[in-house]
C-alpha positions as CSV (number, residue, x, y, z in Angstrom):
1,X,-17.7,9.1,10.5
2,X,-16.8,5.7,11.3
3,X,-14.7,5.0,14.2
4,X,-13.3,2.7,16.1
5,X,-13.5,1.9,20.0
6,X,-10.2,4.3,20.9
7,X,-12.0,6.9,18.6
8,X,-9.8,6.9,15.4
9,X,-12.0,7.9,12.1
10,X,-11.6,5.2,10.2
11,X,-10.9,7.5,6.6
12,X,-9.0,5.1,4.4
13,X,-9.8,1.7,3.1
14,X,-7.1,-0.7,1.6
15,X,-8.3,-3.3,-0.8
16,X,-6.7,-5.9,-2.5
17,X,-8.0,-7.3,-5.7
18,X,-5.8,-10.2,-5.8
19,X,-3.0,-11.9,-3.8
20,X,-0.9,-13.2,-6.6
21,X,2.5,-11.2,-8.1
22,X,4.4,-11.6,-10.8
23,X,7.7,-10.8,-8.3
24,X,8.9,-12.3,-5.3
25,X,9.9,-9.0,-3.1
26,X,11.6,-10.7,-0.2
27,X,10.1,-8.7,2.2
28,X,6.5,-9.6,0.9
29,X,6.5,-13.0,-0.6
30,X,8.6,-15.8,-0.2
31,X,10.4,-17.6,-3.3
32,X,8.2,-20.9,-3.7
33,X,5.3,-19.3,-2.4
34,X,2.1,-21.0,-4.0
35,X,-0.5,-21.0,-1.0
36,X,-2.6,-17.9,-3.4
37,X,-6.1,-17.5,-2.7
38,X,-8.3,-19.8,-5.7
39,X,-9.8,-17.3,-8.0
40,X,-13.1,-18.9,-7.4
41,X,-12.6,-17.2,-3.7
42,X,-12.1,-14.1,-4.7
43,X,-14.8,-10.8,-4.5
44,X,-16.7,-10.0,-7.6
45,X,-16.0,-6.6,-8.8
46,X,-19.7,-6.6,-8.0
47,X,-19.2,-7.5,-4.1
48,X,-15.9,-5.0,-4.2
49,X,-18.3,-1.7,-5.2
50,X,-20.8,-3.0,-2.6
51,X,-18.3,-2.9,0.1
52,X,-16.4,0.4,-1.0
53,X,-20.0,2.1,-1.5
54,X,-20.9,1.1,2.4
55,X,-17.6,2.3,3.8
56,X,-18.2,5.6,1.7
57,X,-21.8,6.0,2.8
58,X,-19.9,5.7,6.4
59,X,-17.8,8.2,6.1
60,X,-14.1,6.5,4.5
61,X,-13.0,8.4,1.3
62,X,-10.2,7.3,0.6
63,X,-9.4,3.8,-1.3
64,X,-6.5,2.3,-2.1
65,X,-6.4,-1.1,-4.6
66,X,-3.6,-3.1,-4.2
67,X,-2.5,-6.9,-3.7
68,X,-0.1,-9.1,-4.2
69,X,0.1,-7.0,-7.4
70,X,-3.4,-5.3,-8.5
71,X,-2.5,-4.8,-12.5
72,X,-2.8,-8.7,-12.7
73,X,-6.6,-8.9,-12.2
74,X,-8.1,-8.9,-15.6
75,X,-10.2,-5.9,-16.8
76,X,-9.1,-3.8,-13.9
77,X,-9.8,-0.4,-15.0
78,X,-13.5,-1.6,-15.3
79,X,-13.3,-1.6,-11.4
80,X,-11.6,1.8,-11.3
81,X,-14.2,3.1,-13.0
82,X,-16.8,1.8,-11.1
83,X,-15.3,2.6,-7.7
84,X,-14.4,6.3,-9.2
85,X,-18.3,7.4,-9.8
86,X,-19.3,6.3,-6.4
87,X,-20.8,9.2,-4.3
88,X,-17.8,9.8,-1.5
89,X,-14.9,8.4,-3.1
90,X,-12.8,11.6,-2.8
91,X,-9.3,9.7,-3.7
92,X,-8.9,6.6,-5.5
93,X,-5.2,5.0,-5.7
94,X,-3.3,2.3,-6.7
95,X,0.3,0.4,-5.2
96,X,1.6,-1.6,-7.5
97,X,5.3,-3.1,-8.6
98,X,5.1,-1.3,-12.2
99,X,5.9,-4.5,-14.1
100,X,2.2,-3.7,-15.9
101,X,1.8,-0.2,-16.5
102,X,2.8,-0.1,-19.7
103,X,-0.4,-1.2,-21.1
104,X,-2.2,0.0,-18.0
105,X,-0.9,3.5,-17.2
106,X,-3.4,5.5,-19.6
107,X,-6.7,3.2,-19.0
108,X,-6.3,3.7,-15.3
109,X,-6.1,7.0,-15.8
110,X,-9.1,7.0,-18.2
111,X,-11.1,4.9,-15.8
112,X,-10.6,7.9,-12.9
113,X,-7.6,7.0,-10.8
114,X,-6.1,9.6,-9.2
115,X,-2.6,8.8,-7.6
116,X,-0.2,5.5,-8.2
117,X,2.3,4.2,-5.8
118,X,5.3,2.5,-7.6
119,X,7.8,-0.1,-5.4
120,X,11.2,0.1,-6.5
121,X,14.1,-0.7,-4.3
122,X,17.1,0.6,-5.9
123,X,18.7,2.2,-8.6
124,X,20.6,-0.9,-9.6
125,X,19.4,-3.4,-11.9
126,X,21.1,-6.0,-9.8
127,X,19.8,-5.2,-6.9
128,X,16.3,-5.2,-8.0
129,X,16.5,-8.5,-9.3
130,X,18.1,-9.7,-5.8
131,X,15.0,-7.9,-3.8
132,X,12.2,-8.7,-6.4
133,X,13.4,-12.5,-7.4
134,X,13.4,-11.4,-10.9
135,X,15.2,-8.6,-13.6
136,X,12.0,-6.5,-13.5
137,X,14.3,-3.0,-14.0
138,X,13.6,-2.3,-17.3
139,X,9.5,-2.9,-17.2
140,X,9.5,-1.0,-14.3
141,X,11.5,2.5,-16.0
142,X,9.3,2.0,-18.8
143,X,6.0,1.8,-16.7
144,X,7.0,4.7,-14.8
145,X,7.8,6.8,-18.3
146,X,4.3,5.4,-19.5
147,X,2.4,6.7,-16.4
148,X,3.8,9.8,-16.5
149,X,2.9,10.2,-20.1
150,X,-0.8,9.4,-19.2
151,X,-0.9,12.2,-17.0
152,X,-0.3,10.9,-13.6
153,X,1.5,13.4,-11.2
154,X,3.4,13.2,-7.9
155,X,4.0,9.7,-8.4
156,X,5.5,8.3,-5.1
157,X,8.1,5.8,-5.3
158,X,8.0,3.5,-2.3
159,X,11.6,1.9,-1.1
160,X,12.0,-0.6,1.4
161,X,16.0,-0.3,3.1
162,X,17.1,-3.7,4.1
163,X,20.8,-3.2,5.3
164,X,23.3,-4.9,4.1
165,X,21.6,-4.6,0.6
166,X,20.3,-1.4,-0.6
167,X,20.6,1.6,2.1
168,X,24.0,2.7,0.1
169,X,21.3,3.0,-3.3
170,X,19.6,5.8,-1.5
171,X,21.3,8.8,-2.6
172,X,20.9,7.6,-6.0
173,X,17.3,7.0,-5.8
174,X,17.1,10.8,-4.2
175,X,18.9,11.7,-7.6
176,X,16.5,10.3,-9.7
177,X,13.1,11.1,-7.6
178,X,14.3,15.2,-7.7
179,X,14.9,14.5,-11.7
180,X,11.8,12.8,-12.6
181,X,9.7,14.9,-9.9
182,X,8.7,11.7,-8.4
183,X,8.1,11.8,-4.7
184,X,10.5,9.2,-2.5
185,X,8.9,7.1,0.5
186,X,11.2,4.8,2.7
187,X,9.5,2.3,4.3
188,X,10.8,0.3,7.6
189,X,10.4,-3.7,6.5
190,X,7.7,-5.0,8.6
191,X,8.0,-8.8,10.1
192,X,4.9,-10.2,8.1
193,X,5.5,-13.9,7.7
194,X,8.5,-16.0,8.8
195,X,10.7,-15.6,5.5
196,X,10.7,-11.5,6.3
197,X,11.0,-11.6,10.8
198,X,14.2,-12.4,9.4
199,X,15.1,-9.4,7.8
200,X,16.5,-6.6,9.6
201,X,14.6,-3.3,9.4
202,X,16.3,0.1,8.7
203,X,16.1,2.9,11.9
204,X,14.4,5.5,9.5
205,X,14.4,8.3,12.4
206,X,18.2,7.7,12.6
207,X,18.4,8.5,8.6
208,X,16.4,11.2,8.4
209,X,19.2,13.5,11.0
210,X,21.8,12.7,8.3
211,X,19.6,13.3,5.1
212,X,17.7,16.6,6.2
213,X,21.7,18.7,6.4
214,X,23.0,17.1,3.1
215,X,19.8,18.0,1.2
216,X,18.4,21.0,3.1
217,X,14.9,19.1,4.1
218,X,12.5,20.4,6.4
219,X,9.4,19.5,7.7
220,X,6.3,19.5,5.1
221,X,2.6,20.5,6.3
222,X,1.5,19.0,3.1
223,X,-0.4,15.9,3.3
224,X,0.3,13.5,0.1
225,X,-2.6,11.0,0.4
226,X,-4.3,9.8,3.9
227,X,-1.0,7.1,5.1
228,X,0.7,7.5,7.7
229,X,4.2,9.0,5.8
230,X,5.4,12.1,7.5
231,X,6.8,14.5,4.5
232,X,10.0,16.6,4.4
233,X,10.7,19.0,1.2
234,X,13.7,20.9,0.5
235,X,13.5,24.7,0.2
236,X,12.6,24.7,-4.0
237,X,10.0,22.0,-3.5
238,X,11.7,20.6,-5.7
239,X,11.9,17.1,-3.8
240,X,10.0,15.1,-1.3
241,X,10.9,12.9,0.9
242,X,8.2,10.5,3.0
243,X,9.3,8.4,5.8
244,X,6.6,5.0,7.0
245,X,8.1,4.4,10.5
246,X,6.0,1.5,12.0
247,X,9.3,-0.2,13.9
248,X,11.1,3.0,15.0
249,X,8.3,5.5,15.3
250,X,5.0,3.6,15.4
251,X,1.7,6.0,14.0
252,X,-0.3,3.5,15.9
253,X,-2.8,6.7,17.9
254,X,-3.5,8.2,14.8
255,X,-4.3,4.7,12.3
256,X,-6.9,5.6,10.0
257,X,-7.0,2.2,8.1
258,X,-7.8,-1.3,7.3
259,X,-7.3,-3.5,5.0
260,X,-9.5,-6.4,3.3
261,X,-7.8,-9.3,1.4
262,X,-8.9,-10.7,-1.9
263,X,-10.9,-13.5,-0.2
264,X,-13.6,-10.4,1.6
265,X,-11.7,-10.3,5.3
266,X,-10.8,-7.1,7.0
267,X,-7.8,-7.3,8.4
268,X,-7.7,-4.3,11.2
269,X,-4.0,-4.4,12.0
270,X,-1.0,-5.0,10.0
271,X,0.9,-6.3,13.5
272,X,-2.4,-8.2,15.0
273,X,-4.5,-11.6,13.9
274,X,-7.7,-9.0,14.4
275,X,-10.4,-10.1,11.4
276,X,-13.6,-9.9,10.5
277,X,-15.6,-11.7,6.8
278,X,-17.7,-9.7,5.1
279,X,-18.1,-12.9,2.3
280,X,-20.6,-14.6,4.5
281,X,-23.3,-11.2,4.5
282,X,-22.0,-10.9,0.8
283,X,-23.0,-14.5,0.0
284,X,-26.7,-14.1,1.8
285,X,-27.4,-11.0,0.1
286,X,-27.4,-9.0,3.0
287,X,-29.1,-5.4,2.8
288,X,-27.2,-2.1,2.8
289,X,-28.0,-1.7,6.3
290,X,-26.6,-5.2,7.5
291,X,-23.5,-4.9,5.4
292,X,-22.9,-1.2,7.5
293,X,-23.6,-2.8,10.7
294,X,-21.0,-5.6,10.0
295,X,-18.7,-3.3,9.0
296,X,-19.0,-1.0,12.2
297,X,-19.0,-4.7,13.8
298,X,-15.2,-5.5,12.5
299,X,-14.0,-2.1,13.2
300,X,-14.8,-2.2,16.9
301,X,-12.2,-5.2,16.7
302,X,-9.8,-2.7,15.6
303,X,-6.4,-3.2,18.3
304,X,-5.2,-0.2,19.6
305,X,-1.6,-1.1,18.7
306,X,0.4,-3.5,16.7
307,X,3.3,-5.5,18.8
308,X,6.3,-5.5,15.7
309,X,9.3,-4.7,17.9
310,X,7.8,-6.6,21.3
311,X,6.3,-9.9,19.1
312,X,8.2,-9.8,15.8
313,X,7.3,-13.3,15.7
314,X,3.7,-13.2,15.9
315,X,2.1,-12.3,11.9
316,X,2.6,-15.5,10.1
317,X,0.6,-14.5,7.5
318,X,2.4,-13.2,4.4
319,X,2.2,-9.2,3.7
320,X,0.2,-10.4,0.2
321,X,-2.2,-12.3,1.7
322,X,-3.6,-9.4,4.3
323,X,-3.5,-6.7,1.1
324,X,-0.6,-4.6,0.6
């Protein structure tokens, strides 16, 4: 298995196949944003099996494509497919906004990917449209119908409180998670760039003694995926809740996961400048031995902690541009 230097299996790869998004979530990427990575920059689909099939052969089973937002790149399911028949890819998923899945929903599925995370911030099409930059509502409700036609299950929802603009939306979005089966994840905004330090994040540990009375949630030993979410159900099953804590609870002694941008760097921390490229051993045509032994390489880099509530200041880089 491949670890890092404060022994953490490293079990779950992020991957982003572009940086580029059709929204503008204001915790994510800035309005007037144009600094995107030139497509000419970007991994093949070629270099992207090569790296998923060495962390595989090292032990990491779990992948995750995401971006920016992932259903942009063309011929996409091509990759899924791909990455699916590799020996040790146990779980292949995707994050994405849902603006695409309309036309996407059943190929994925087709091609071999097994779970889809869906952002969606509120119940309210105004408030989506204030979060996202753009009236995305509708696209979104019928890519979620469309991937539940194609056979997608669990489907996890992920929300992003921001007070002041959406924590009163989260009943509702309970309400329609326990109706459509879907499972809900509120996730603490993280300062990635200077546009989101200055948003102010949500105390999820504070929410979750006010939620678990009203909706008789208890702890859940189930494990949905390889994140770091920590699950409560209510006693039917009926509804799951997942709460991503990094501000008010940081995961940071059990992180199983890195992320590589669009461009072939591995980002090792969310909250830390820690990178490593792979593009250059990509480029030269390394062997399937050097390409492990640069991998193992970056991981060592791996920090044991990020600093988002000492040095909220610190990431300058946008959440797109390290990969979802």
């Amino acid at each position: 298995m491949l670890t890092d230097s404060f022994n953490r299996p490293i079990e779950y790869l992020r991957l982003s196949v572009t940086d580029k998004c059709d929204l503008r979530c204001s915790y994510c990427i800035p309005q007037g944003f144009t600094e995107f990575e030139k497509p000419e920059n970007w991994l093949s689909f070629d270099d992207i099996e090569r790296i998923v099939a060495a962390f595989a052969r090292l032990g990491t089973s779990r992948f995750r494509l995401t971006g920016g937002e992932p259903l942009l790149r063309k011929n996409l399911p091509d990759l899924v497919s791909r990455l699916a028949a590799l020996p040790g890819v146990n779980d292949l998923s995707l994050t994405t906004n849902g603006t695409q899945l309309t036309r996407l929903a059943d190929p994925l599925k087709r091609a071999g990917l097994n779970r889809l995370n869906v952002s969606l911030d509120s119940m309210r099409r105004e408030c989506v449209s204030q979060i996202s930059g753009k009236d995305s509502f509708d696209k979104v409700m019928a890519g979620l119908n469309a991937a539940k036609a194609a056979g997608f299950e669990r489907i996890k929802i992920n929300m992003v409180p921001l007070p002041g603009v959406n924590i009163d939306d989260i009943d509702a979005m309970i309400a329609f998670c326990i109706k459509q089966q879907f499972i809900l994840r509120l996730i603490e905004v993280m300062p990635m760039g200077n546009h989101a330090q200055r948003l102010d994040y949500f105390n999820l540990i504070q929410l979750i003694e006010n939620l678990k009375p009203k909706y008789g949630l208890q702890r859940s030993s189930k494990v949905y995926g390889g994140g770091p979410a920590k699950y409560w159900e209510n006693e039917s099953g009926s509804f799951t809740l997942g709460l991503i804590t990094p501000r008010s609870q940081h995961f940071c002694d059990t992180c199983n996961r890195v992320r590589l941008s669009v461009d072939g760097t591995l980002f090792l921390c969310l909250g830390q400048d820690h990178s490593f490229s792979l593009k250059p051993y990509l480029a030269d045509r390394c062997s399937d031995a050097e390409l492990e032994n640069a991998i193992q390489q970056a991981i060592n880099l791996k920090p044991e902690k990020h600093e988002f509530n000492d040095k909220p200041e610190q990431i300058v880089r946008i959440m797109a541009k390290t990969g979802g």
